[in-house]
N, C-alpha and C positions, 0 to 999 in steps of 0.2 A: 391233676392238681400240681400246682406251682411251689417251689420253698423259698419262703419272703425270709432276710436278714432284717430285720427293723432293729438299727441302732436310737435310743430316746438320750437325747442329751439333756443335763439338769444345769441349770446355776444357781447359785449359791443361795440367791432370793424366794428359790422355790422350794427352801429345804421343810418351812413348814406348813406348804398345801401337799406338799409329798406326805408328812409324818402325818398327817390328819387322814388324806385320801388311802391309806397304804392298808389298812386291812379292807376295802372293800377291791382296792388293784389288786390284791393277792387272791380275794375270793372269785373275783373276773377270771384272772389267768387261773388257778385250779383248776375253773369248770370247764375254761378254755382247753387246761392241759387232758380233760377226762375223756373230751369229747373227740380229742386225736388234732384239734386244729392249732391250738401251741405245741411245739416239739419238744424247746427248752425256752426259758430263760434265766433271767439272771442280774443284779447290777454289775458296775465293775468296781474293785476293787477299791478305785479312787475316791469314789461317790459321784464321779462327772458325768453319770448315767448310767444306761442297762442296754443288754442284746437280748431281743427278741427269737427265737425262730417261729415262725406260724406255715401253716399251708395253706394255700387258700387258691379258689379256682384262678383270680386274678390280683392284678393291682388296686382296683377299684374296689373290690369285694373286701380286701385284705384293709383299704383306708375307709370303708364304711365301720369294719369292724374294730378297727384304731380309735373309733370316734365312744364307743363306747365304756372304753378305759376310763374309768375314777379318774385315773393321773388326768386324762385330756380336757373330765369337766371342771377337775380343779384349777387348769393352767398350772398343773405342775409339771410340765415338757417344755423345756424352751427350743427345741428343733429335732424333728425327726428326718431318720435317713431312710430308707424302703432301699433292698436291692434285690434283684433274682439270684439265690445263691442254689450252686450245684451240689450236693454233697456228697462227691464220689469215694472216699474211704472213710471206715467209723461207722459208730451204729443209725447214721440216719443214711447211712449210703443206699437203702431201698424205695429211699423217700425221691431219688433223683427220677426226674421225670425223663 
């Protein structure tokens, strides 16, 4: 398994498909986090978005399950970023493949 960084970026226009879609995003990611395949996430601080971490066997796998996010059917994401992140100290450092 791979460790995806999924940064979601917002603008300002999407702040009320966000506030509408936002408790079914958070019941996605929960089950996501139960099942082992979110690690964390989180917004940022600004409101200009959220960091994702997920695991997933690939890229592909990882943006099939991107597509399932509330936020994605609301168009409440104006760009996502994907990267392979290594996480060699902390507590996901056993997560490094």
């Amino acid at each position: 398994m791979t460790v995806f960084a999924v940064e979601y970026v917002y603008d300002a226009e999407s702040s009320e498909a966000r506030d509408a879609s936002r408790p079914a995003h958070r019941e996605w990611t929960a089950g996501l986090a139960q099942d082992g395949t979110l690690l964390a996430s989180g917004p940022y601080g600004d409101g200009a978005g959220a960091l994702l971490i997920f695991e997933a066997a690939d890229e592909p796998a990882l943006n099939e399950l991107l597509k399932q996010d509330p936020f994605a059917a609301a168009s409440a994401i104006s760009g996502t970023r994907t990267t392979v992140w290594v996480p060699l100290t902390g507590l996901l450092a056993t997560r490094a493949a």
